[in-house]
C-alpha positions as CSV (number, residue, x, y, z in Angstrom):
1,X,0.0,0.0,0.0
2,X,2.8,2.3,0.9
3,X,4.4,2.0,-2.7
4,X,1.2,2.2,-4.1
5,X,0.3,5.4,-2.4
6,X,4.1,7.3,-3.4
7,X,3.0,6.9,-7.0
8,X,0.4,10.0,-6.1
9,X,1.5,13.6,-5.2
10,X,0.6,13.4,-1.6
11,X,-0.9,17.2,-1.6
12,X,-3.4,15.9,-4.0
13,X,-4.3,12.9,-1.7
14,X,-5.1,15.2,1.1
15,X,-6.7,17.2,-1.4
16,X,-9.3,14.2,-1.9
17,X,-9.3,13.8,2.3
18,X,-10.6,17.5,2.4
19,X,-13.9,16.5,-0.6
20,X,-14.1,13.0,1.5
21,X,-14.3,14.8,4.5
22,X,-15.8,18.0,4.0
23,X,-19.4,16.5,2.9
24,X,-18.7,13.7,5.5
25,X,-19.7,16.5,8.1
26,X,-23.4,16.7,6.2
27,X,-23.7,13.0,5.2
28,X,-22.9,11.6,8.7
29,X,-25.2,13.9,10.8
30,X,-28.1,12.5,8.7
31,X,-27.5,9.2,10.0
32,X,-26.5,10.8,13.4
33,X,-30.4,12.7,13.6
34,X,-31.7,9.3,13.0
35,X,-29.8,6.7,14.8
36,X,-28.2,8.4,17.9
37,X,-24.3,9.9,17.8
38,X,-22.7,8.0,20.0
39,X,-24.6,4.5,18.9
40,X,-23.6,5.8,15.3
41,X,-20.0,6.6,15.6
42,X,-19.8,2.9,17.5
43,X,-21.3,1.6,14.7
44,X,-19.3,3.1,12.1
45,X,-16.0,1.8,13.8
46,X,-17.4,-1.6,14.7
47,X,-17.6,-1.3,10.4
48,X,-14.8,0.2,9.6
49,X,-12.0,-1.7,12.2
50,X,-12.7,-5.0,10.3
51,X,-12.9,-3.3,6.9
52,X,-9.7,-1.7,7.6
53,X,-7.8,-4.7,9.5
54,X,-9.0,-6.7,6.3
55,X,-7.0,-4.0,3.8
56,X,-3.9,-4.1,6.2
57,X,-3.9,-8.0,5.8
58,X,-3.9,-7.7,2.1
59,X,-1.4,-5.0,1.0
60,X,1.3,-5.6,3.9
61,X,2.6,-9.4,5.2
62,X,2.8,-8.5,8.7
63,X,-0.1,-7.0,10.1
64,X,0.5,-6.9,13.5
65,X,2.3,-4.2,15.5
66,X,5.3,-4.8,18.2
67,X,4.2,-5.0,21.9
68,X,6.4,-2.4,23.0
69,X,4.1,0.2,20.9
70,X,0.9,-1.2,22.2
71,X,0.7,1.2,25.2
72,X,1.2,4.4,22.6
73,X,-1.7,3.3,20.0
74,X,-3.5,3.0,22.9
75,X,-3.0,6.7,23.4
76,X,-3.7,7.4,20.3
77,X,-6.8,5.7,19.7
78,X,-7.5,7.5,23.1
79,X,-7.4,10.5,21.6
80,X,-8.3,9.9,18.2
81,X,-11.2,8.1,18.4
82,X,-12.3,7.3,21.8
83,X,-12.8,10.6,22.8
84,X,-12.9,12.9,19.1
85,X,-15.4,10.8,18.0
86,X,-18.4,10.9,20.0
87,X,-17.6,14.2,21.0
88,X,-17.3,15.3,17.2
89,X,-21.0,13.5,17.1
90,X,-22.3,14.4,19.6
91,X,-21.5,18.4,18.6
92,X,-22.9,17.4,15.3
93,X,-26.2,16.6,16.6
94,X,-26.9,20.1,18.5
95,X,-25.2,22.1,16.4
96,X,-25.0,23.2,12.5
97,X,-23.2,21.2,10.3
98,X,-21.3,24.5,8.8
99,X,-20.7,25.2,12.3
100,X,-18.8,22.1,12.8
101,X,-16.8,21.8,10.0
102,X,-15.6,25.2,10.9
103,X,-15.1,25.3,14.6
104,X,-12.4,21.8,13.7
105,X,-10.2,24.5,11.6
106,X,-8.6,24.8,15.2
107,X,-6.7,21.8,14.6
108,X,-3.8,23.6,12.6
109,X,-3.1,25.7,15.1
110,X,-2.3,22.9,18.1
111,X,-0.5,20.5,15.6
112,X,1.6,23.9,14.5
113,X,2.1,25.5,17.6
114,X,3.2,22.7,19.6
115,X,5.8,21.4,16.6
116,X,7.0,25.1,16.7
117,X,7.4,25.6,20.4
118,X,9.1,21.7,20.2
119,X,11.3,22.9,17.6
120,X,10.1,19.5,15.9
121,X,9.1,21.2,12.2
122,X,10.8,23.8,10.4
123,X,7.7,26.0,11.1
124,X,8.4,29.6,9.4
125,X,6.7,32.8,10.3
126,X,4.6,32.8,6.8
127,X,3.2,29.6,8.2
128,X,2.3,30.7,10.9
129,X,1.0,33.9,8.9
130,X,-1.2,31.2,7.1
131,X,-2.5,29.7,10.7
132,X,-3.7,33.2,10.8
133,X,-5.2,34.0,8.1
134,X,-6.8,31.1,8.1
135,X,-8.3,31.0,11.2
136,X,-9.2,34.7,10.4
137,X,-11.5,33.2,7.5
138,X,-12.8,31.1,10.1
139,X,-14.1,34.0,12.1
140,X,-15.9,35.4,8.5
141,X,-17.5,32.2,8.2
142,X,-18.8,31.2,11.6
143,X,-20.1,35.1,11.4
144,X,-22.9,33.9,8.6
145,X,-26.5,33.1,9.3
146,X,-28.5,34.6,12.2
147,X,-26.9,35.4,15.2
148,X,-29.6,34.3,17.1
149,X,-29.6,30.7,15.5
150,X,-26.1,31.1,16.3
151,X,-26.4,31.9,20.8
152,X,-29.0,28.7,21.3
153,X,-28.3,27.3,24.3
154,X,-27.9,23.6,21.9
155,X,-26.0,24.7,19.5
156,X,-23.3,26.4,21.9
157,X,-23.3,23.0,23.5
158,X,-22.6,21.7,20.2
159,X,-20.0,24.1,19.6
160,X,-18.1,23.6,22.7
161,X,-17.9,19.7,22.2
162,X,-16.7,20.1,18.8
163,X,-14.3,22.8,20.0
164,X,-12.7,19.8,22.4
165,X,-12.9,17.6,19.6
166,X,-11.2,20.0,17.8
167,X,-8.2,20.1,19.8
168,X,-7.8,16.0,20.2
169,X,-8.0,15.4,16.2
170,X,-5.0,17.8,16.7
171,X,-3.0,16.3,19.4
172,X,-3.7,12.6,17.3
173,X,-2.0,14.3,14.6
174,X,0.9,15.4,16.0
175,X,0.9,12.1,18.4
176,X,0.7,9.6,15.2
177,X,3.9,11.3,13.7
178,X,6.0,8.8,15.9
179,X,4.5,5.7,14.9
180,X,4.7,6.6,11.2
181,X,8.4,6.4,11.4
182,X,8.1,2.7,12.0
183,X,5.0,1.5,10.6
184,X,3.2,2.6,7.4
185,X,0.0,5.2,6.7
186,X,-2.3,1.7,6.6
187,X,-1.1,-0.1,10.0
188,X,-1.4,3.0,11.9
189,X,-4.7,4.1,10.5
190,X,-5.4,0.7,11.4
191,X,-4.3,0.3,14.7
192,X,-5.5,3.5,16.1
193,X,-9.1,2.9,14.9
194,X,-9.0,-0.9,16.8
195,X,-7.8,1.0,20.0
196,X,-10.1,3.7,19.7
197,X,-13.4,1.2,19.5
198,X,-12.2,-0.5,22.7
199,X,-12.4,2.9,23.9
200,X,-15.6,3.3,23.3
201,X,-17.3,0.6,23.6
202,X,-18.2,1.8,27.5
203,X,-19.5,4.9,27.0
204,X,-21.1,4.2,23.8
205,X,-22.4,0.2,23.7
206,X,-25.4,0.7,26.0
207,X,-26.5,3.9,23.6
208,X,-26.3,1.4,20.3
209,X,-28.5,-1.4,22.0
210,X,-31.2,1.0,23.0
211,X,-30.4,2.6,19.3
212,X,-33.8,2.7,17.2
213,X,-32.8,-0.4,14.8
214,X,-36.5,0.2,13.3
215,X,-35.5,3.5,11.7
216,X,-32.7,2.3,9.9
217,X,-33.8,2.7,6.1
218,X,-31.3,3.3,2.8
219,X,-30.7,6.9,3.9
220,X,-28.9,5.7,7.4
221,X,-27.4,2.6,5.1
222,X,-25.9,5.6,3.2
223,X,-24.9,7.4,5.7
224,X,-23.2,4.8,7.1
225,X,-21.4,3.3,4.0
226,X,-19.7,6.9,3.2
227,X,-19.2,7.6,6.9
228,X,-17.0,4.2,7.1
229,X,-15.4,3.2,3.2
230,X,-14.7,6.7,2.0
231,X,-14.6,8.7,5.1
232,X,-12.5,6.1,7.3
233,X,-11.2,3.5,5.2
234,X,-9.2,5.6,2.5
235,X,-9.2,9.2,4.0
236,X,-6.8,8.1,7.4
237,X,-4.6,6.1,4.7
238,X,-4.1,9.4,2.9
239,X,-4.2,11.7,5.7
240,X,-1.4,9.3,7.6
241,X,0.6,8.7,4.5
242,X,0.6,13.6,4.5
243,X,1.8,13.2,7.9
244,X,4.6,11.0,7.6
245,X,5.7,12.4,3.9
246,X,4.9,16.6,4.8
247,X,5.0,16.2,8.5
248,X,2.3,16.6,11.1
249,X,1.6,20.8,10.6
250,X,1.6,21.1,7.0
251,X,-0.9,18.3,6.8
252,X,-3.4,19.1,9.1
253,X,-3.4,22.6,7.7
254,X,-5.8,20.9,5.2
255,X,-8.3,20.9,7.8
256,X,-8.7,24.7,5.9
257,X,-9.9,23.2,2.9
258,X,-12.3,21.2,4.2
259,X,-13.9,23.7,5.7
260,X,-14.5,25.3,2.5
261,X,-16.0,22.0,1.0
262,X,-17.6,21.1,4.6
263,X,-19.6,24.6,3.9
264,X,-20.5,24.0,0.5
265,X,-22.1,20.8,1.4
266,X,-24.2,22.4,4.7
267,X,-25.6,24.6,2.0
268,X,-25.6,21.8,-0.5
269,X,-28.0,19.7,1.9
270,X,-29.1,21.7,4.6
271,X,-29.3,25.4,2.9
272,X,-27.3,26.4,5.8
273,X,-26.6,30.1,4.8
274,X,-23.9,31.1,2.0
275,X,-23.4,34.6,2.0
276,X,-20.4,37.4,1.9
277,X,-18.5,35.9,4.6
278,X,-18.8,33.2,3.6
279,X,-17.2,34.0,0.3
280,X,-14.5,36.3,2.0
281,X,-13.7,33.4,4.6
282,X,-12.9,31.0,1.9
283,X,-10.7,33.3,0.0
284,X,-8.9,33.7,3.6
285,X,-8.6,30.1,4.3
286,X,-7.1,29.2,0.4
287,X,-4.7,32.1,0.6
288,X,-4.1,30.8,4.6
289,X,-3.4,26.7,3.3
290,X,-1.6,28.4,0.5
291,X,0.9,30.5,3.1
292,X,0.8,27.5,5.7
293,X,2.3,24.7,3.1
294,X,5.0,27.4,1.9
295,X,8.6,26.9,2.4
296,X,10.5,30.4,2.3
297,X,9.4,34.1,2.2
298,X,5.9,35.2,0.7
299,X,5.1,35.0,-2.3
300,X,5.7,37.6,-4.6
301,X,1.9,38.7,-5.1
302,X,1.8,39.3,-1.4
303,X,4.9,41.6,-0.9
């Protein structure tokens, strides 16, 4: 799998992450409003761990990891999954699905700042100019709609568990750097999402037997297929493989881009509002990823 995935430009790979996971946000909270979030997110992993073990067995001979590493993938599917995942559904339930996608921008920053204060990443100051400016498009976008929408008690609540979500999907990334120095995208993709269902399998078992199984109908079936192939099965293969090739910062500064394609999407399927900061904020956030993945000075058409 490894030699299969350096045939593609790896900034195109994540490129397909951000589509994958931009309408993911929409497409999942339909089968979240039906079935439950944290039944749902248990459900899509109890899916998607065989589905991925069952890729890992076919492209690499060994599909096992060392023992000495189980205690860190334990971490990591922890953080990853156990907690970012029915916290990320849970915040999709109360809140807007634009408001979701957007609020998870935060990500760069932690992966960015902590590999800059660690001294880990050549992190220059027209990356962090980038950070900025992204997160500044950020503060256009989440500013669209009605305000008032916007203060419900809910949908602050959903807000503030995607915010903590938010800052664990960065942490993971930075975290998972280490094992891709000794295992490949696949196996650590792999791992983490095995770990992270033992994880939540207490908080979130009881939630999926009391689930309403009567409601399930081709819409949740749909949900749940793009949720788990697309969403889970090749988007952490990709996103892994951008951490180990670009490092952990310059990959997860693609979380910009998805915002832009998470919006579309809310408006797409929801009609969530699309207006002029809207527009403005995605202008931001491309000029932002553009600035964040840069290696040197500005470019010229900003000096």
């Amino acid at each position: 799998m490894e030699s299969t995935l350096e045939k593609y430009n790896p900034h195109f790979l994540l490129f397909v992450v951000s589509v994958i996971w931009g309408f993911n946000f929409s497409v999942v909270k339909w089968g979240v409003m039906l079935f439950g979030p944290l039944s749902f997110a248990l459900l899509r992993f109890l899916v998607g761990a065989p589905l991925l073990f069952l890729t890992l067995s076919r492209y690499e001979n060994d599909p096992w990891i060392r023992r000495e590493d189980v205690f860190y993938f334990l971490l990591l599917g922890l953080i990853g999954f156990g907690i970012y995942q029915p916290l990320w559904s849970m915040g999709l339930q109360l809140s807007l699905a634009s408001h979701s996608v957007l609020i998870l921008s935060l990500s760069p920053v932690v992966v960015t700042l902590t590999a800059f204060l660690r001294r880990e990443e050549l992190v220059s100051w027209v990356n962090l100019l980038g950070v900025g400016l992204g997160f500044g498009g950020v503060i256009f976008l989440v500013q669209q709609g009605e305000t008032g929408a916007y203060l419900k008690g809910d949908v602050l609540k959903g807000d503030l568990l995607t915010l903590i979500a938010a800052m664990c999907w960065g942490f993971y990334s930075y975290l998972s750097k280490k094992m891709l120095t000794s295992y490949s995208p696949l196996k650590v993709s792999t791992w983490s999402v095995i770990f992270g269902v033992l994880w939540m399998l207490p908080t979130s078992l009881l939630s999926l037997v009391r689930a309403p199984w009567n409601q399930i109908d081709l819409s949740v079936l749909g949900s749940l297929f793009y949720g788990t192939v697309p969403a889970m099965v090749l988007a952490y293969v990709f996103w892994h493989n951008g951490v180990r090739v670009l490092g952990a910062s310059r990959t997860v500064s693609y979380q910009f881009l998805i915002q832009v394609f998470g919006v579309l999407a809310a408006w797409m399927f929801y009609r969530e509002t699309l207006n002029l900061n809207a527009l403005i904020g995605i202008l931001l956030i491309a000029i932002g990823l553009l600035l964040s993945q840069r290696k040197g000075g500005l470019p010229f058409w900003l000096r």
